[in-house]
N, C-alpha and C positions, 0 to 999 in steps of 0.2 A: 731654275729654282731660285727663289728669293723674289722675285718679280710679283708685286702686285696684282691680283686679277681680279679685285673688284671688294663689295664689302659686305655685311651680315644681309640674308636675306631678314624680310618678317617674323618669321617663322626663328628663324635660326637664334633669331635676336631673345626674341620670349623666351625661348625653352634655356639660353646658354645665361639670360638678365645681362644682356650687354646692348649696349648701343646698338641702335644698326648703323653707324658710321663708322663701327669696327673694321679694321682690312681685313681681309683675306690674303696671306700670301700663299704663292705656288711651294709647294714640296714636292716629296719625289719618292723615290721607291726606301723601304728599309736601308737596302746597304747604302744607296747611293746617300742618304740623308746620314747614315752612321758614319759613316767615311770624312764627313764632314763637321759632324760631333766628336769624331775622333783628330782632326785635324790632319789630316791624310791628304792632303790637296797639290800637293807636287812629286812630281816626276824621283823615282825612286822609294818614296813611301812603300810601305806596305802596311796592311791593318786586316785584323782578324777579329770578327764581329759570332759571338758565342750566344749560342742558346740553345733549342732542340737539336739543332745543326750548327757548322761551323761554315760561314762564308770568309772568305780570302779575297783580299781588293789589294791592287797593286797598280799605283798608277804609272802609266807608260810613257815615253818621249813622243812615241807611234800607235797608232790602232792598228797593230798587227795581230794579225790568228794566225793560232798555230793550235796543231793538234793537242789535248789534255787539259785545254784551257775553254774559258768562255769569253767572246771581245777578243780582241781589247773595243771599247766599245768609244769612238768619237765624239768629243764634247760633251763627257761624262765624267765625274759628277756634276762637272762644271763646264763651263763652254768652254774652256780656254783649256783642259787637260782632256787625259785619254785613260780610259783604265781597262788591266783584263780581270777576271774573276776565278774563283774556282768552289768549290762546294762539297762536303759530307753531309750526307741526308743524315745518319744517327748518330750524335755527339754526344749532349745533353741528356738528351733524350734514351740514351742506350744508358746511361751512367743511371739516371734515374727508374730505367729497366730492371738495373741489376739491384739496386738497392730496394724495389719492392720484389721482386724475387727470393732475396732472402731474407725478406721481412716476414714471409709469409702470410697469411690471410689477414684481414682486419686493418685498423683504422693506426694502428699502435706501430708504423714506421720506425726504423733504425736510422737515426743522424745520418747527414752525411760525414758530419765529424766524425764520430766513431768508427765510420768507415775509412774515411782520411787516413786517422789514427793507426788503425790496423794494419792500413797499405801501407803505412810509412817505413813500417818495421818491417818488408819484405825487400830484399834486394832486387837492382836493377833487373828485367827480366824476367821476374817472377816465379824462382825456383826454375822455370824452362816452359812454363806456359805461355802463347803467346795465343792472340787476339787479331779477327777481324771484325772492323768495327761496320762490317755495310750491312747492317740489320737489314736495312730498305731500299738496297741497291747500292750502286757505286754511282755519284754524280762526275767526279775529276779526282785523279787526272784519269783513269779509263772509266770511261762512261758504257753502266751494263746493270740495267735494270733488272736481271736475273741474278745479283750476284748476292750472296747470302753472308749472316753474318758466321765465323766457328771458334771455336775454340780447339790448339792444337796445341798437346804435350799432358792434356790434365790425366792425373794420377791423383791414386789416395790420398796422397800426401799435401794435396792442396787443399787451399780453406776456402773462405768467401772472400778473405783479405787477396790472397792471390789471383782469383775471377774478378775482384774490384780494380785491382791493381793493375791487370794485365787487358781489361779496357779502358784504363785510364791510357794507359803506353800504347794501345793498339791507335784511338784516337788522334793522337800523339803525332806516332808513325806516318796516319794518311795524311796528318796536318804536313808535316815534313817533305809528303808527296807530293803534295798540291803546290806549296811554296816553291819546290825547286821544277814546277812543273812552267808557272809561271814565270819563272827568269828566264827560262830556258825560253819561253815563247818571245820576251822581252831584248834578249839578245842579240834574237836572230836579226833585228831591223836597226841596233843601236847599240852603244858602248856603255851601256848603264850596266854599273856595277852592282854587285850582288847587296840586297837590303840586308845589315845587319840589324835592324832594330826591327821592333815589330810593334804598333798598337794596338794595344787588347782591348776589348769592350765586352760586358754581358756574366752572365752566370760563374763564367768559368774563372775571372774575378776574383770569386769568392773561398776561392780553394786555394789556400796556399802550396799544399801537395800538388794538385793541376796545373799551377802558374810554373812552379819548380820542373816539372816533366816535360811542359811545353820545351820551355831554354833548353833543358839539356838534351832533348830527344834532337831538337829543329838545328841546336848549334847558335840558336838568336838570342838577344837584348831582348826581354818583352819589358814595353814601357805602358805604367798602369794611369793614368790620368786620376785628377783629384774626382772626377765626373764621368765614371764608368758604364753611363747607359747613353752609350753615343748616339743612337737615332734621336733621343730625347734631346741632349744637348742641340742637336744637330737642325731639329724641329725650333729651336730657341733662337740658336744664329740665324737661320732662316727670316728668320718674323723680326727679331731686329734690324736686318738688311733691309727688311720691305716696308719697317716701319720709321727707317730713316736715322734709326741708333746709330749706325754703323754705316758706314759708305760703300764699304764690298764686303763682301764673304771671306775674304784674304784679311779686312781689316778685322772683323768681328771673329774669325778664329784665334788671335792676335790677341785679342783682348778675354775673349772668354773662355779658353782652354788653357788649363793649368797641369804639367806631369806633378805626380804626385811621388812616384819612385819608379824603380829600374829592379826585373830580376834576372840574374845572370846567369849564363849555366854554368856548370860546374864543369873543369877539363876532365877532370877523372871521371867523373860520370859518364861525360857525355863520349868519351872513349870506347867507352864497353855499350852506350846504344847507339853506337856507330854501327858496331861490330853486330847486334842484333839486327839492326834495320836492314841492312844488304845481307846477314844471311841467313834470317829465319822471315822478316815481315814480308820480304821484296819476292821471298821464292814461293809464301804459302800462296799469297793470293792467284798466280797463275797456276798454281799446283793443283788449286781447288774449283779450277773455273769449269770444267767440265762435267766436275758432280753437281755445283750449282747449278747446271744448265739441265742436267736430267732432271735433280727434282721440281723445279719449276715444272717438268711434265705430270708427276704424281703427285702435285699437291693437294691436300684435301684428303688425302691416305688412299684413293682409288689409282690403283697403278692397275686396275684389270685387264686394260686397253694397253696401257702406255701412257696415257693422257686424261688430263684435268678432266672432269667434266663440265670445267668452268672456265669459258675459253676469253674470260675476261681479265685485266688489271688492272688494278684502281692503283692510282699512282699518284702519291703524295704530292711529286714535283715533278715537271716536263721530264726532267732526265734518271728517275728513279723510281722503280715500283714497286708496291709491298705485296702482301696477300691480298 
């Protein structure tokens, strides 16, 4: 990535009103380009790239694999590092579920502030409701495109703040999974120690409740950069490197990535979703894998058989399938 491969066609030229002696430089995949928007480029980084989903890039000393991980992948993002990944199919996307849910019909949405708000003022935990967030399957660290998303513990006495809340922690939770999925993979071949910090990029940004939940669920530094849409930055350093700004991708991270602040977690907090994570997050999801797997057989409400009558899955991403 960053390499020159040539410059505007014809065509290309008219429709964009640029020269055709415009370059073209090489890019690359979303994360791999955010990774580098995010300034993620050496060994022990790690960065967390938000939007409908949440990707996890961790770059490694080795390209080693290891079970619950994806990669680590060689001469990725950059020729000279290695990185492994990991993935939740419904992040963003489930938070934005819940909030037209209970917005009900029509055009007239509920804030996600309001929502914020609301969550804020419920303790850790959420009165005792707790969340799985794999709407659309599990991608990492256990990969199982049957697996559903629930809710377990709800009683009358919970509101929308509480189902807000307690997907925001569920989220949270798998992040926390994924992250100690990949060290574990990165250990096995190397002495690299545990990433405390973490960079954030994307939607998730934008919630100060979220950013707080991350820290204190994961235990990490989440550091926010002045320039929070990393693929975008990352699309920028790119085309300076190949338009001779810049000399490398190491010098132009250098130059054009700025932190902007740091959020911490909190010890007390993060005590009591300590105590949440291993022993309500860690025990539903195996507790529940076996009813996910039957209803996958009667989906669609015809259970006359046993089975679908739709022996198909449309599957968002390689490693997660929805309805």
């Amino acid at each position: 990535m960053g390499d020159v491969i040539g410059t505007l066609t014809e065509q290309a030229a008219s429709d964009l009103n640029l020269s055709k002696e415009t370059l073209v430089v090489q890019g690359g995949p979303d994360a791999f380009v955010g990774m580098i928007g995010l300034g993620t480029i050496r060994p022990g980084q790690l960065c967390l790239i938000t939007g409908s989903s949440h990707l996890h890039c961790l770059i490694t000393k080795q390209p080693t694999s290891a079970p619950g991980t994806w990669g680590a992948y060689r001469g990725a993002p950059l020729a000279h590092t290695c990185f492994a990944e990991g993935g939740q199919s419904s992040t963003g996307s489930l938070v934005r579920w819940v909030r037209d849910l209970v917005s009900g019909p029509g055009d007239d949405k509920i804030s996600y502030k309001v929502l914020d708000d609301e969550a804020a003022a419920i303790p850790p935990g959420s009165d005792g409701l707790v969340a799985l967030e794999t709407w659309q399957g599990s991608r990492t660290p256990h990969t199982d495109p049957l697996a559903r998303g629930a809710f377990a513990g709800l009683t009358l006495a919970h509101s929308r703040a509480h189902m807000f809340r307690s997907i925001l922690e569920a989220v949270c939770y798998g992040t926390r999974a994924c992250f100690d999925a990949l060290e574990t993979a990165a250990s096995q071949s190397s002495d690299m120690p545990k990433a405390d910090e973490v960079v954030i990029a994307g939607g998730a940004t934008r919630s100060p409740l979220w950013l707080q939940l991350h820290a204190d669920i994961t235990g990490r530094s989440f550091t926010i950069n002045e320039n929070t849409d990393g693929p975008l930055l990352g699309c920028a350093i790119l085309a300076s490197v190949g338009a001779g700004i810049h000399a490398s991708v190491d010098d132009a991270v250098e130059q054009m990535i700025r932190k902007e602040r740091k959020i911490e977690p909190r010890e007390d907090v993060r005590k009591v979703y300590d105590r949440l994570y291993n022993e309500l997050y860690l025990k539903l999801r195996p507790g529940v894998k076996e009813v996910f797997h039957a209803i996958s057989e009667v989906r669609g409400g015809d259970a006359s058989e046993g089975r679908s009558s739709n022996p198909y899955i449309i599957s968002p991403s390689l490693l997660a399938a929805d309805w």
